[in-house]
Each structure stands twice: as C-alpha cells, then as structure tokens.
mmCIF file as gemmi writes it, N, C-alpha and C atoms, coordinates in Angstrom:
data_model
loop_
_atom_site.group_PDB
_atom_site.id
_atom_site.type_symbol
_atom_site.label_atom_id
_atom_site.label_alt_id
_atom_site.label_comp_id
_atom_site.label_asym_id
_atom_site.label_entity_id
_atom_site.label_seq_id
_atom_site.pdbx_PDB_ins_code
_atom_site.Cartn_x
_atom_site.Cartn_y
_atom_site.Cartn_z
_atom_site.occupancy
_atom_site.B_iso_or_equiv
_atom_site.pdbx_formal_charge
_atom_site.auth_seq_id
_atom_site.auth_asym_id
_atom_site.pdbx_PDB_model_num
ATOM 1 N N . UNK Axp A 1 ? 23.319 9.569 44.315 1 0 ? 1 A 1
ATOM 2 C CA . UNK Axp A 1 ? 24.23 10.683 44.175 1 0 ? 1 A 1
ATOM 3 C C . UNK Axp A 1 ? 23.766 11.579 43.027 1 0 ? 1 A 1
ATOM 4 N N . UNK Axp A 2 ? 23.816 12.787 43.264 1 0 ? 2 A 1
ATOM 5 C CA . UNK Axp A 2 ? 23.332 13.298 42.472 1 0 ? 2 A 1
ATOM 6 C C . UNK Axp A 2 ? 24.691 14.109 41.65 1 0 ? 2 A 1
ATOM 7 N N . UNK Axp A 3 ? 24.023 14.8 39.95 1 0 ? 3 A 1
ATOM 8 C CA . UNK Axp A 3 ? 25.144 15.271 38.98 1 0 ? 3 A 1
ATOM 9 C C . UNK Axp A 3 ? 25.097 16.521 39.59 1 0 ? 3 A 1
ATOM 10 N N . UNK Axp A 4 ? 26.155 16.914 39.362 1 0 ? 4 A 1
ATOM 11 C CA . UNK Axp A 4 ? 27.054 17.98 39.659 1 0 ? 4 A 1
ATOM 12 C C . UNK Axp A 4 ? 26.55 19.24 38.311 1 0 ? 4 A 1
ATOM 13 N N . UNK Axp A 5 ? 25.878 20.181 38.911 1 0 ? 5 A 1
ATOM 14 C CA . UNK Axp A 5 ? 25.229 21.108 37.915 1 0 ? 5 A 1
ATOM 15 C C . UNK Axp A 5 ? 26.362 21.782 37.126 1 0 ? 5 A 1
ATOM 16 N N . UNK Axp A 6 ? 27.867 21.389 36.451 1 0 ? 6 A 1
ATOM 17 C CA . UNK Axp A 6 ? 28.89 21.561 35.563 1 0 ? 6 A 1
ATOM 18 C C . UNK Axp A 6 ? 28.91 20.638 34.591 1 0 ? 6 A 1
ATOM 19 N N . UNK Axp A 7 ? 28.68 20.69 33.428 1 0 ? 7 A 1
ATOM 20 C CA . UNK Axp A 7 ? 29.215 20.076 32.276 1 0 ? 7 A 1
ATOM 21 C C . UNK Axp A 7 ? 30.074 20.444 31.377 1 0 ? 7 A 1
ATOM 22 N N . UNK Axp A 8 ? 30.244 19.95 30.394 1 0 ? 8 A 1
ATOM 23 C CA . UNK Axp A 8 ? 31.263 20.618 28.82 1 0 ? 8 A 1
ATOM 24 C C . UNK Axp A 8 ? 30.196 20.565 27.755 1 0 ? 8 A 1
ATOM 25 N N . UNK Axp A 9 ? 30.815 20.964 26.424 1 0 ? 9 A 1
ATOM 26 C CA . UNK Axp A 9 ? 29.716 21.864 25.595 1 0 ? 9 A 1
ATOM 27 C C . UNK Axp A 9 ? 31.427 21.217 24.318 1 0 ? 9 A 1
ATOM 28 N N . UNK Axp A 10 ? 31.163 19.915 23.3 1 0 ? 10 A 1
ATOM 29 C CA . UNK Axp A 10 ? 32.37 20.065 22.375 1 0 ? 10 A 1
ATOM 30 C C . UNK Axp A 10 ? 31.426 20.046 21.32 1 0 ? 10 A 1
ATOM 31 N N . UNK Axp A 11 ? 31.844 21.106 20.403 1 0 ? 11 A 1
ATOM 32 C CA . UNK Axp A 11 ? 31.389 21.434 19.376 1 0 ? 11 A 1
ATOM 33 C C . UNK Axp A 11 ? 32.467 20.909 18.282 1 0 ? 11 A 1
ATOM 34 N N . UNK Axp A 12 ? 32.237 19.786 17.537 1 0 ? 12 A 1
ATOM 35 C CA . UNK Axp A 12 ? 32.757 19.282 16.167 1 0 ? 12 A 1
ATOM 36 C C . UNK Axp A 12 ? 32.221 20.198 15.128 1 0 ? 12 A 1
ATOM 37 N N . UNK Axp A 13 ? 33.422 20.749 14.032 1 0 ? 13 A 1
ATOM 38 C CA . UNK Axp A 13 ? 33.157 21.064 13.201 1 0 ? 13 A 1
ATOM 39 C C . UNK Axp A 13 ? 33.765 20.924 12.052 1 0 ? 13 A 1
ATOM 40 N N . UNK Axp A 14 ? 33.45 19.995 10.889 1 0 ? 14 A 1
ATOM 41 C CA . UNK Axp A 14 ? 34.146 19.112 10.144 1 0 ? 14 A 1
ATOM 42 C C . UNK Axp A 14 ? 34.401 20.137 8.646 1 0 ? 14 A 1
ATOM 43 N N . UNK Axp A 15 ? 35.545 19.788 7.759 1 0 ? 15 A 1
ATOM 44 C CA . UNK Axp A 15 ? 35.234 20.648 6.529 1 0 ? 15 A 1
ATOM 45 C C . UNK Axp A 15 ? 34.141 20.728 5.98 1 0 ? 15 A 1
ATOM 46 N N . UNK Axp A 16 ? 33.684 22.491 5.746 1 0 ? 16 A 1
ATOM 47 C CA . UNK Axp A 16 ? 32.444 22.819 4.74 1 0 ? 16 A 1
ATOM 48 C C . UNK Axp A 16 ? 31.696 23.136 6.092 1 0 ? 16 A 1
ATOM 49 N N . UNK Axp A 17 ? 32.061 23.203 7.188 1 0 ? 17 A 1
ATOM 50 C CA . UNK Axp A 17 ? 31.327 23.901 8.095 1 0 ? 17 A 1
ATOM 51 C C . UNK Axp A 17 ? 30.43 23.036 8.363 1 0 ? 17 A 1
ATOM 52 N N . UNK Axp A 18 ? 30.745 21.726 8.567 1 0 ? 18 A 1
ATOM 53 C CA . UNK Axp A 18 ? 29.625 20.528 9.002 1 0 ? 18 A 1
ATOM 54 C C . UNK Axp A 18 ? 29.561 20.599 10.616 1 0 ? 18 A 1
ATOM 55 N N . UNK Axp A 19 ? 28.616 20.435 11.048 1 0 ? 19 A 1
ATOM 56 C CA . UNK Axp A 19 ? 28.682 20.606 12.494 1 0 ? 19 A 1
ATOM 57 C C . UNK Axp A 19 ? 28.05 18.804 12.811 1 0 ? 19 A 1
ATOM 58 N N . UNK Axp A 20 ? 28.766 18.155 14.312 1 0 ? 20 A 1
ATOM 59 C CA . UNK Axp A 20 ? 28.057 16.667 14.486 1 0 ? 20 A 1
ATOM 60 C C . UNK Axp A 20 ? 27.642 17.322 15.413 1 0 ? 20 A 1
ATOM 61 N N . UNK Axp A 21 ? 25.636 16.42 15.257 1 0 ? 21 A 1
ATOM 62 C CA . UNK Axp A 21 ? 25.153 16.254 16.311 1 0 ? 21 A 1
ATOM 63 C C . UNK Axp A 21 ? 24.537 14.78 16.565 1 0 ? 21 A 1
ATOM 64 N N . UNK Axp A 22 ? 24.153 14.891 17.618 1 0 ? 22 A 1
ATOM 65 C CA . UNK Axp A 22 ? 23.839 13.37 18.143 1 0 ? 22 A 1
ATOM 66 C C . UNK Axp A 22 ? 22.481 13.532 18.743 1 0 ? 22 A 1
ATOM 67 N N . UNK Axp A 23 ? 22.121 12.632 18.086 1 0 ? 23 A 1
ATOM 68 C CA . UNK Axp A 23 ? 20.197 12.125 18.263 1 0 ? 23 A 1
ATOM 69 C C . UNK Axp A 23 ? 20.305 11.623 20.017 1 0 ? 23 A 1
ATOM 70 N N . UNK Axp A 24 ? 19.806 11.978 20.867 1 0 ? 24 A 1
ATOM 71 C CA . UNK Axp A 24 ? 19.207 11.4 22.078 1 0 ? 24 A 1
ATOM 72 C C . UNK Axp A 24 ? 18.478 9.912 21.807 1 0 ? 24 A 1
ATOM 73 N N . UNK Axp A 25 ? 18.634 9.309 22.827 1 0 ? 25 A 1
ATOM 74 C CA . UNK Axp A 25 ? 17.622 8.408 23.278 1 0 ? 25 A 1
ATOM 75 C C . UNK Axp A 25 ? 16.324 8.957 23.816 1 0 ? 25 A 1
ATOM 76 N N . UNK Axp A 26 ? 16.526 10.023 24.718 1 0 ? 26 A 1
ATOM 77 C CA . UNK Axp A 26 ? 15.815 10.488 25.812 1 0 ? 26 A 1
ATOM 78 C C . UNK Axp A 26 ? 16.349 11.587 26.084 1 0 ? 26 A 1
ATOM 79 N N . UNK Axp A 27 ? 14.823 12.636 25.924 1 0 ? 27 A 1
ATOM 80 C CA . UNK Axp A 27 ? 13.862 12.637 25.192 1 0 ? 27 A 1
ATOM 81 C C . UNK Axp A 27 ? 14.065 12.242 23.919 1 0 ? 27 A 1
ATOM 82 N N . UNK Axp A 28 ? 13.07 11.503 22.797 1 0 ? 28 A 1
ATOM 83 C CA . UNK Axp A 28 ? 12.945 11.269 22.054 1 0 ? 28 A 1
ATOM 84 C C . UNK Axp A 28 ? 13.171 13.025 21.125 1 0 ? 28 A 1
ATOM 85 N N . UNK Axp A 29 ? 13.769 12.904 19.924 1 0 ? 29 A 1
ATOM 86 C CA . UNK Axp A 29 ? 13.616 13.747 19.058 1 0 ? 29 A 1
ATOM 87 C C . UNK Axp A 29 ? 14.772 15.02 19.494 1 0 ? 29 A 1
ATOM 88 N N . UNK Axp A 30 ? 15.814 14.874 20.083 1 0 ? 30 A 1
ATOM 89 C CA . UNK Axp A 30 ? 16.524 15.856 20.89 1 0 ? 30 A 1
ATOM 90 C C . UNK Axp A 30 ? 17.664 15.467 20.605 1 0 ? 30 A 1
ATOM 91 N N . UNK Axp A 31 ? 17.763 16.78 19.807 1 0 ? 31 A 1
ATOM 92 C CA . UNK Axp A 31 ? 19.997 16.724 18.785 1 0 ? 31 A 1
ATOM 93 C C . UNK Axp A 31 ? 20.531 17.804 20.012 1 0 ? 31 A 1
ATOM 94 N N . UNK Axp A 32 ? 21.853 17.051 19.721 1 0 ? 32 A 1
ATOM 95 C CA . UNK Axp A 32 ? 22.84 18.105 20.644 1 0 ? 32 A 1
ATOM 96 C C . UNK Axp A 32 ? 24.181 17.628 20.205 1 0 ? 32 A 1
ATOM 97 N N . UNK Axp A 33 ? 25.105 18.268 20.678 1 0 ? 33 A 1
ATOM 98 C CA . UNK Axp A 33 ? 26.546 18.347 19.994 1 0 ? 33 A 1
ATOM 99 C C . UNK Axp A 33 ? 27.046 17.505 21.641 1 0 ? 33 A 1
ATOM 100 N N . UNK Axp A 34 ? 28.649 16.98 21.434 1 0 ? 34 A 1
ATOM 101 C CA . UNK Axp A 34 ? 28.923 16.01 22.665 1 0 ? 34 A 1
ATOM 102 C C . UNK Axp A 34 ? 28.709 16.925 23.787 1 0 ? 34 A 1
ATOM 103 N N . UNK Axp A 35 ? 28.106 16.103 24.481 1 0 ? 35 A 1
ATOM 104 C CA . UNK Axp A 35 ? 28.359 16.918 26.411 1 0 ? 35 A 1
ATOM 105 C C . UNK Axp A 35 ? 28.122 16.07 27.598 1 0 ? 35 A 1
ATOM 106 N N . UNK Axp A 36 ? 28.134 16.981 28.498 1 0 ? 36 A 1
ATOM 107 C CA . UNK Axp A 36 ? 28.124 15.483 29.828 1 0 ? 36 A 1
ATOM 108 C C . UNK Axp A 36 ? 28.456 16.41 30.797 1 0 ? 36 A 1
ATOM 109 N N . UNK Axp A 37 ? 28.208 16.281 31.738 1 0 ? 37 A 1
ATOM 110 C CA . UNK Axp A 37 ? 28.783 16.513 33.328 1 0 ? 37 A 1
ATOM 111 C C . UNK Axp A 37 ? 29.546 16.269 34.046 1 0 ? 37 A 1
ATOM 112 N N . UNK Axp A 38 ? 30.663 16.902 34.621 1 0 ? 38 A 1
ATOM 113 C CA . UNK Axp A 38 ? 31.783 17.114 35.392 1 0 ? 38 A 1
ATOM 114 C C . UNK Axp A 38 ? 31.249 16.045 36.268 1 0 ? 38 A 1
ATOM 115 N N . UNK Axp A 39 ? 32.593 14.661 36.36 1 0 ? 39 A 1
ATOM 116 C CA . UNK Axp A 39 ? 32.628 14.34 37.716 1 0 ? 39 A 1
ATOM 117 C C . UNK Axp A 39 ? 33.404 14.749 38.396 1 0 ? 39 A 1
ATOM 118 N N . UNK Axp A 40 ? 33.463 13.923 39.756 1 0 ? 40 A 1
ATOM 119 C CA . UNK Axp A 40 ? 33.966 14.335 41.245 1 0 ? 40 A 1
ATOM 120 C C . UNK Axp A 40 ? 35.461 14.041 40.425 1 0 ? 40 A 1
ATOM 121 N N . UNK Axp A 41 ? 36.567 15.292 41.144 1 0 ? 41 A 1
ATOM 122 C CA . UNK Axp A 41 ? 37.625 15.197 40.55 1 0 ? 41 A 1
ATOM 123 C C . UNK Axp A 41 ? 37.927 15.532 38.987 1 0 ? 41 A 1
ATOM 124 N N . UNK Axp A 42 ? 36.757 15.831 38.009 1 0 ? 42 A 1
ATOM 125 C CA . UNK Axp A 42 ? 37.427 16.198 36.727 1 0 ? 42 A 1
ATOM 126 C C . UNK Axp A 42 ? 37.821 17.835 36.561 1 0 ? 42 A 1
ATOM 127 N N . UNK Axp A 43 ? 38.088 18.518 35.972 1 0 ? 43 A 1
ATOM 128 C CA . UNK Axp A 43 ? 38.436 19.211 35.142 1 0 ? 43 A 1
ATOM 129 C C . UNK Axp A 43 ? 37.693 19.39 34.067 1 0 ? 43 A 1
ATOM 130 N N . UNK Axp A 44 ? 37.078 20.743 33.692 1 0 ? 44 A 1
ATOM 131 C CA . UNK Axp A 44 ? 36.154 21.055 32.223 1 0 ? 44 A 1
ATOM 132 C C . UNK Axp A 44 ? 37.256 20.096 30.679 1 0 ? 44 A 1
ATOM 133 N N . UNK Axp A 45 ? 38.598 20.501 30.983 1 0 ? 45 A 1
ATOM 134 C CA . UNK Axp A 45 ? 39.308 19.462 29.946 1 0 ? 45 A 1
ATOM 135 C C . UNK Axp A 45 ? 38.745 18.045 29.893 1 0 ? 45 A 1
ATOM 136 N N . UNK Axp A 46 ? 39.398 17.707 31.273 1 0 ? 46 A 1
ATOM 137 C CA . UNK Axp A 46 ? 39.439 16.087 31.457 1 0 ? 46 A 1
ATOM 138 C C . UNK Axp A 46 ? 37.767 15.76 31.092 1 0 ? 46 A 1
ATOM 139 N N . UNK Axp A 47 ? 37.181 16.422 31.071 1 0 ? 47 A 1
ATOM 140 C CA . UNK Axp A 47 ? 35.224 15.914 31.143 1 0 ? 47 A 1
ATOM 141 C C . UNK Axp A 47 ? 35.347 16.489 29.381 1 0 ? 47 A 1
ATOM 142 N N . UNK Axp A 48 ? 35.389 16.848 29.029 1 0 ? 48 A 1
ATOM 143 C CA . UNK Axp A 48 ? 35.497 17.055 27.715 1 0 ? 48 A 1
ATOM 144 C C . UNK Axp A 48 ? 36.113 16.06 26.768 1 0 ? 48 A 1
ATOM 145 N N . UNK Axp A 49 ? 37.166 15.637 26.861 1 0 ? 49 A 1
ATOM 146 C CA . UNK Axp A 49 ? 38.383 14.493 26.339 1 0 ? 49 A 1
ATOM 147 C C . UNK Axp A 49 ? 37.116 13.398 26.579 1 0 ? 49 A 1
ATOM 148 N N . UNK Axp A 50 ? 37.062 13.054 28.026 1 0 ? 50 A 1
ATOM 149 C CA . UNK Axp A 50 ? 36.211 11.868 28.181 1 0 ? 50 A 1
ATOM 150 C C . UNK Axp A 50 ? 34.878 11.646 27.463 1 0 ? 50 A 1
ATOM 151 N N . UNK Axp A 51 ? 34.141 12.447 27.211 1 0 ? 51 A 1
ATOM 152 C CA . UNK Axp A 51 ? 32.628 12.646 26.778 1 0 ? 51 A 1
ATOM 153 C C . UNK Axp A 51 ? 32.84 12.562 25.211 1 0 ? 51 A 1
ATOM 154 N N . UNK Axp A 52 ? 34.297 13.023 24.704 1 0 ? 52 A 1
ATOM 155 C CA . UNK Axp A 52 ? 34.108 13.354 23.46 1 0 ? 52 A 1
ATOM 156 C C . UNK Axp A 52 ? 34.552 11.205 22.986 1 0 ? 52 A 1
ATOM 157 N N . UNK Axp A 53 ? 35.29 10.878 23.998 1 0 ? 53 A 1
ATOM 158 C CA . UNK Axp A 53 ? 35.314 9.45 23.786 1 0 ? 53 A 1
ATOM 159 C C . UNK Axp A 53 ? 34.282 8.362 23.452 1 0 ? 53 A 1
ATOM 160 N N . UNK Axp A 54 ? 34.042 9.15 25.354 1 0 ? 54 A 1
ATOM 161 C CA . UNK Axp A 54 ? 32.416 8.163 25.001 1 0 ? 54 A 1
ATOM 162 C C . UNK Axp A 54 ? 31.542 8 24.312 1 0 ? 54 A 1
ATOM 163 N N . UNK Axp A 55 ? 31.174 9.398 23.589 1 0 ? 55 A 1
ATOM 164 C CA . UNK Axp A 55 ? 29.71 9.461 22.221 1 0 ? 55 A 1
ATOM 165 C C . UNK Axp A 55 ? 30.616 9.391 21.363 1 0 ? 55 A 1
ATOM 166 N N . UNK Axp A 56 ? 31.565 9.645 20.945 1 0 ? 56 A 1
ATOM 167 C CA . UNK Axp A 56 ? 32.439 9.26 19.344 1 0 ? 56 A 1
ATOM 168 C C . UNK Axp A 56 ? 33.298 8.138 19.222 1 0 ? 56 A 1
ATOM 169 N N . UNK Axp A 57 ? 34.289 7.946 20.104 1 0 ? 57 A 1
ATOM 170 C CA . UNK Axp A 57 ? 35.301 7.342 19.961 1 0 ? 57 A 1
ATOM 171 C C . UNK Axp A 57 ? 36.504 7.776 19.279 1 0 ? 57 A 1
ATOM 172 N N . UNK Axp A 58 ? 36.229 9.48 19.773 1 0 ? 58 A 1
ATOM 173 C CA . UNK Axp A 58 ? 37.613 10.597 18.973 1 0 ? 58 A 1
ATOM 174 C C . UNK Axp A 58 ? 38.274 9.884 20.093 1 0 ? 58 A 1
ATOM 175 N N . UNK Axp A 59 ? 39.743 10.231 19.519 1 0 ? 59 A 1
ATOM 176 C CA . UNK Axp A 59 ? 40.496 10.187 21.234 1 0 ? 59 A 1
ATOM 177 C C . UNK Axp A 59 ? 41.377 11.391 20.907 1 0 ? 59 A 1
ATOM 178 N N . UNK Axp A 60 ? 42.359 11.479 21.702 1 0 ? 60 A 1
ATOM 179 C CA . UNK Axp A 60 ? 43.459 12.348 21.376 1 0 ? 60 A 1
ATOM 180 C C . UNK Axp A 60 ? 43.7 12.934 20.037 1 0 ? 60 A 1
ATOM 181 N N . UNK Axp A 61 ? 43.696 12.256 19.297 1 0 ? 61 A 1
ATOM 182 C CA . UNK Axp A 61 ? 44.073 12.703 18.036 1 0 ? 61 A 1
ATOM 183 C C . UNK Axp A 61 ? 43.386 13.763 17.604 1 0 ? 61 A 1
ATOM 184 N N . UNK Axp A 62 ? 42.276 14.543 18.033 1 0 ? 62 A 1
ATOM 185 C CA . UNK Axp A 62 ? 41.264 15.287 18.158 1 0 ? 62 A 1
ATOM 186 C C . UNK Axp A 62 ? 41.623 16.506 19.21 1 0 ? 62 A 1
ATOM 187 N N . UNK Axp A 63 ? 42.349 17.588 18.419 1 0 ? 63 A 1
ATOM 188 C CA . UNK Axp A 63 ? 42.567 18.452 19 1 0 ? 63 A 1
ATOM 189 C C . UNK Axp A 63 ? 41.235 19.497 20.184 1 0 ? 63 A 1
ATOM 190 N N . UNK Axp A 64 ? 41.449 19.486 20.905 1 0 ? 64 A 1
ATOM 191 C CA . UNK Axp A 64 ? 40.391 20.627 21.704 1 0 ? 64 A 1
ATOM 192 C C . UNK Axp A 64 ? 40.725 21.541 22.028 1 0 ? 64 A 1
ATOM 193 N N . UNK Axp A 65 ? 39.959 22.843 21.475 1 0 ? 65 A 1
ATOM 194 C CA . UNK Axp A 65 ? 40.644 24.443 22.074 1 0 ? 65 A 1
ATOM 195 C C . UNK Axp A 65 ? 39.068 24.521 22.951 1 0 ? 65 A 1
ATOM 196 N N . UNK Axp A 66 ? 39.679 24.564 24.231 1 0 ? 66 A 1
ATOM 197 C CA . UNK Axp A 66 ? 39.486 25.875 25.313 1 0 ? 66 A 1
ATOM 198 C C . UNK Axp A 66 ? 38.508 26.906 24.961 1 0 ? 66 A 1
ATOM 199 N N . UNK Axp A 67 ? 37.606 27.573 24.455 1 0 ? 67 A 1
ATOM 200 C CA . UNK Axp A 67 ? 36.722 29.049 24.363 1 0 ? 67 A 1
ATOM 201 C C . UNK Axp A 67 ? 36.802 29.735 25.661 1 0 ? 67 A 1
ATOM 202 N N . UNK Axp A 68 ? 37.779 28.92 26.748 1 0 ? 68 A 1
ATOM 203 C CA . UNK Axp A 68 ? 37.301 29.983 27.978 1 0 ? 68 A 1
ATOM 204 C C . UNK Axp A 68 ? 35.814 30.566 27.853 1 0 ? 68 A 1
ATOM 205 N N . UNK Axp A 69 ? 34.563 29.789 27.481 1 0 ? 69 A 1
ATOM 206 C CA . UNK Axp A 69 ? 33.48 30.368 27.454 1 0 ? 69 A 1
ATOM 207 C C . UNK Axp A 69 ? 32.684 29.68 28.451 1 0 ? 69 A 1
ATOM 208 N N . UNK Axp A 70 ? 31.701 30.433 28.833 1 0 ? 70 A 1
ATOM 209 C CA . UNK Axp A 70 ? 30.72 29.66 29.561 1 0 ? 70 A 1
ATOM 210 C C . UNK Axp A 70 ? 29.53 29.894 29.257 1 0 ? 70 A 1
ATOM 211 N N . UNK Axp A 71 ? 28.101 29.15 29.732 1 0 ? 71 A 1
ATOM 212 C CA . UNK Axp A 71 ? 27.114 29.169 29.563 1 0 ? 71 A 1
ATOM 213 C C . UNK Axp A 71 ? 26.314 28.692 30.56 1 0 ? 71 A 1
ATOM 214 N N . UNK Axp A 72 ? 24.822 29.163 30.978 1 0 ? 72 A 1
ATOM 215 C CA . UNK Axp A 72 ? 24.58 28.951 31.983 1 0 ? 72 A 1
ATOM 216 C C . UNK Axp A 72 ? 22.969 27.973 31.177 1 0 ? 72 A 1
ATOM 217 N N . UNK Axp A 73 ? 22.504 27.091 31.317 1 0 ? 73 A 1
ATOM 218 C CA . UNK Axp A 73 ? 21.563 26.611 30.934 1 0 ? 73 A 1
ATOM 219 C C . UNK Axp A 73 ? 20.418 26.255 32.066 1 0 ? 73 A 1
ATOM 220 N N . UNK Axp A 74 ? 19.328 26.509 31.729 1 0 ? 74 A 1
ATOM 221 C CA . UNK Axp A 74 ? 17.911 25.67 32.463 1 0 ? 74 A 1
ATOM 222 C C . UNK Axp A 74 ? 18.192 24.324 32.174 1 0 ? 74 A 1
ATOM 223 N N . UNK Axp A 75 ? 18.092 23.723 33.3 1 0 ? 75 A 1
ATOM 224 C CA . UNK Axp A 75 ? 17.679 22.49 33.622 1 0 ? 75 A 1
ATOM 225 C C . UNK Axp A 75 ? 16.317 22.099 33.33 1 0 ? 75 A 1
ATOM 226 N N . UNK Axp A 76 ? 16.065 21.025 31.674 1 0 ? 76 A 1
ATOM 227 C CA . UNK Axp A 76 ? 14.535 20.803 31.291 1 0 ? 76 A 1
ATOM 228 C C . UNK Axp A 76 ? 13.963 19.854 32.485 1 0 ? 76 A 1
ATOM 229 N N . UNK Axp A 77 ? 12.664 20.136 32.455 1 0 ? 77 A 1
ATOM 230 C CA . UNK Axp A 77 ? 12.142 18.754 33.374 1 0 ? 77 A 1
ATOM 231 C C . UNK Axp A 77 ? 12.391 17.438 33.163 1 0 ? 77 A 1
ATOM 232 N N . UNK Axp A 78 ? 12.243 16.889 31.851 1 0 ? 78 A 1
ATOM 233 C CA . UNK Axp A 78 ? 13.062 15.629 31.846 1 0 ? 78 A 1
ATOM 234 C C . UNK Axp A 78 ? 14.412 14.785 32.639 1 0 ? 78 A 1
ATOM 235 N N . UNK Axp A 79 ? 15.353 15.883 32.812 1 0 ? 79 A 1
ATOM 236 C CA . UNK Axp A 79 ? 16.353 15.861 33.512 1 0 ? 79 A 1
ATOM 237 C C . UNK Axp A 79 ? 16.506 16.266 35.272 1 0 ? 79 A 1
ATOM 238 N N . UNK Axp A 80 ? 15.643 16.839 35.486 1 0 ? 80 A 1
ATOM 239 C CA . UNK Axp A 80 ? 15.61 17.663 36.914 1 0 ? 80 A 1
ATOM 240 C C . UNK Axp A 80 ? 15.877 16.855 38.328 1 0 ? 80 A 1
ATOM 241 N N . UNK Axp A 81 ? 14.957 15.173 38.023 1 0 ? 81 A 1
ATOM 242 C CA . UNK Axp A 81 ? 15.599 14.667 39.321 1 0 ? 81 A 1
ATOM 243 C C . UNK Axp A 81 ? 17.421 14.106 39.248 1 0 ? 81 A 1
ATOM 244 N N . UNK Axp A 82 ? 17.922 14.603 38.472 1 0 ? 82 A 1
ATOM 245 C CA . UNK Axp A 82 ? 19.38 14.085 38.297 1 0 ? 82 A 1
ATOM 246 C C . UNK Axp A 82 ? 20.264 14.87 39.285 1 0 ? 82 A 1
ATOM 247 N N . UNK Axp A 83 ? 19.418 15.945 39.568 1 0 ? 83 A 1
ATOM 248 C CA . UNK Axp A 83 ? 20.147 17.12 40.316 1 0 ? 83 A 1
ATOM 249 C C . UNK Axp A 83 ? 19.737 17.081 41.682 1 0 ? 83 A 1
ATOM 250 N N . UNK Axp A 84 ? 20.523 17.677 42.715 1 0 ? 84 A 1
ATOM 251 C CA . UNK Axp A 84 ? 19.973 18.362 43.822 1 0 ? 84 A 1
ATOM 252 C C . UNK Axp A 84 ? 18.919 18.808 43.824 1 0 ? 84 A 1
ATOM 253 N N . UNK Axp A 85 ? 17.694 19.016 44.671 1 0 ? 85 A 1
ATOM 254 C CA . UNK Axp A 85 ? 16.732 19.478 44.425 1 0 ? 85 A 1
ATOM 255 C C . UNK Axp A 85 ? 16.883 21.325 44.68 1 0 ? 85 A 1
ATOM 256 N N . UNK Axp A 86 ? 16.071 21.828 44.168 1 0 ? 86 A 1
ATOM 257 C CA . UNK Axp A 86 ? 16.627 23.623 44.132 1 0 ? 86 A 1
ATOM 258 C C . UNK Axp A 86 ? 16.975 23.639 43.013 1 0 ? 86 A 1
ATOM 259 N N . UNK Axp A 87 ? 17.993 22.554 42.245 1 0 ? 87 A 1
ATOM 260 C CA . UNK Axp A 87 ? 19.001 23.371 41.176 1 0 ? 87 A 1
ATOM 261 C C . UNK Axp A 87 ? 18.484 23.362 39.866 1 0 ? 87 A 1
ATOM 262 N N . UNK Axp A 88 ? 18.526 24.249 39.309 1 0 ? 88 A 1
ATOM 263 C CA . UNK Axp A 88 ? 17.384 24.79 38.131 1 0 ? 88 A 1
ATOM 264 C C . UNK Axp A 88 ? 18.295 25.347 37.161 1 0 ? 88 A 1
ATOM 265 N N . UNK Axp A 89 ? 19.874 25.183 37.099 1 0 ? 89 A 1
ATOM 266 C CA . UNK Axp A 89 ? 20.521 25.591 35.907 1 0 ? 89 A 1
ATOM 267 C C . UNK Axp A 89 ? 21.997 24.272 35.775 1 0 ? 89 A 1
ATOM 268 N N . UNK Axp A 90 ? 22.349 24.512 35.167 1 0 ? 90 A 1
ATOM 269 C CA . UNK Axp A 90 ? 23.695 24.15 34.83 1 0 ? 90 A 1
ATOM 270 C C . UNK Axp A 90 ? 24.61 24.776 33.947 1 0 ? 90 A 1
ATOM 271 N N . UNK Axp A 91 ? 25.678 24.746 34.35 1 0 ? 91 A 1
ATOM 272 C CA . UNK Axp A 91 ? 26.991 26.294 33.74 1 0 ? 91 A 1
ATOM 273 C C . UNK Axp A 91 ? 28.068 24.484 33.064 1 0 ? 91 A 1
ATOM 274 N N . UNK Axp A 92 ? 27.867 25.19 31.655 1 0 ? 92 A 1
ATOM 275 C CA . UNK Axp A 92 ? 28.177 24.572 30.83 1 0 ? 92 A 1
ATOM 276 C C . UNK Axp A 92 ? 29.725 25.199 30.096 1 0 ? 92 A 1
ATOM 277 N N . UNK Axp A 93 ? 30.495 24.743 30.326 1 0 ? 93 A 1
ATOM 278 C CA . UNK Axp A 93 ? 31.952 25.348 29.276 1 0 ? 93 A 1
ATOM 279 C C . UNK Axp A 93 ? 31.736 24.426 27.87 1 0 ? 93 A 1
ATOM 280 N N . UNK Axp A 94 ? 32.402 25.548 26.854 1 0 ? 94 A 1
ATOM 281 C CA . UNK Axp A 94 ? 32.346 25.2 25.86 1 0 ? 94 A 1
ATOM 282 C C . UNK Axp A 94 ? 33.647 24.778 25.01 1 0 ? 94 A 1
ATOM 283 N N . UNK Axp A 95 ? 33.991 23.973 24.469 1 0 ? 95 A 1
ATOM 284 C CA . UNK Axp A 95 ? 35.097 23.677 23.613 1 0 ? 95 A 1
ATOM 285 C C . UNK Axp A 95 ? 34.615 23.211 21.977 1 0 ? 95 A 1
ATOM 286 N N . UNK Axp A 96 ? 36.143 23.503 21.126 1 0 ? 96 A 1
ATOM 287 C CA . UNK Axp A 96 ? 35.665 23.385 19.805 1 0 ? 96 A 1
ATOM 288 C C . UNK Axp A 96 ? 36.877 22.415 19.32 1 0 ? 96 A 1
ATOM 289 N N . UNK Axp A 97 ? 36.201 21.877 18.567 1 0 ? 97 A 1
ATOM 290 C CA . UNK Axp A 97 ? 36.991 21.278 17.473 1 0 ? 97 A 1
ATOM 291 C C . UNK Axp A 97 ? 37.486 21.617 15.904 1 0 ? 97 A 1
C-alpha cells in the first residue's frame, strides 16, 4: 500500500525562539521538525496530534494552531518508492506550537 502524498508540517517552538528538530535515521544526517503522512481516514488535525505523539510524546496538553497553510514539497529519491509511481510531490499542511 502505498502513502498517501498528504502529510502535516508541526513546528515546536519553545521560549527564546527555540525551534525542535529531530535527527532522521534515514537518510543519515537529515533534521526536520515533527511530520508524517495522512492516513486513510485522518484529518490534517488528527495526523498532526498523532505524529506529534509518536516522535515526542506531547499529547494534548500541547496546544496546536491550524496556519491554514500549505505547502507543496518534492518527493527526494530516498523516499519515492513509498508513493504511487508518477507522484513526485507531497502537499504538506503546516501547524505550530
């Protein structure tokens, strides 16, 4: 089964304007702030809440605003057979903390 070219985009930003990012496994050497891909049945919220669980262990108590923003990203080669074949972007919403 392949991922669904939608993810979320949560941007932590702690006092003093600290921003978290998180070291990859894979590729080696590759920071990024929480994210993940919409499953079957979520919601940009509900995939957001969840992702921000899974790499942190925030839960609720961790307010999330909405940016109503979007973003459209290239799909790196590292990642490409995860997708449908053809699909060469992913539209990413963004939320903040």
């Amino acid at each position: 089964m392949y991922k669904r070219p939608e993810s979320v985009l949560v941007v932590i930003v702690a006092p003093r304007d600290l921003v978290l990012l998180l070291e990859r496994v894979s590729p080696a050497g590759f920071w990024q702030s929480v994210t993940g891909s919409l499953r079957p049945g979520e919601n940009p919220h509900m995939a957001a809440r969840r992702e921000l669980w899974e790499e942190t262990g925030f839960g609720a108590e961790v307010p999330l605003i909405d940016l109503h923003q979007q973003r459209r990203f290239l799909i790196i080669p590292p990642w490409s057979a995860r997708y449908a074949p053809g699909v060469k972007s992913n539209l990413t919403r963004i939320f903040h903390k």
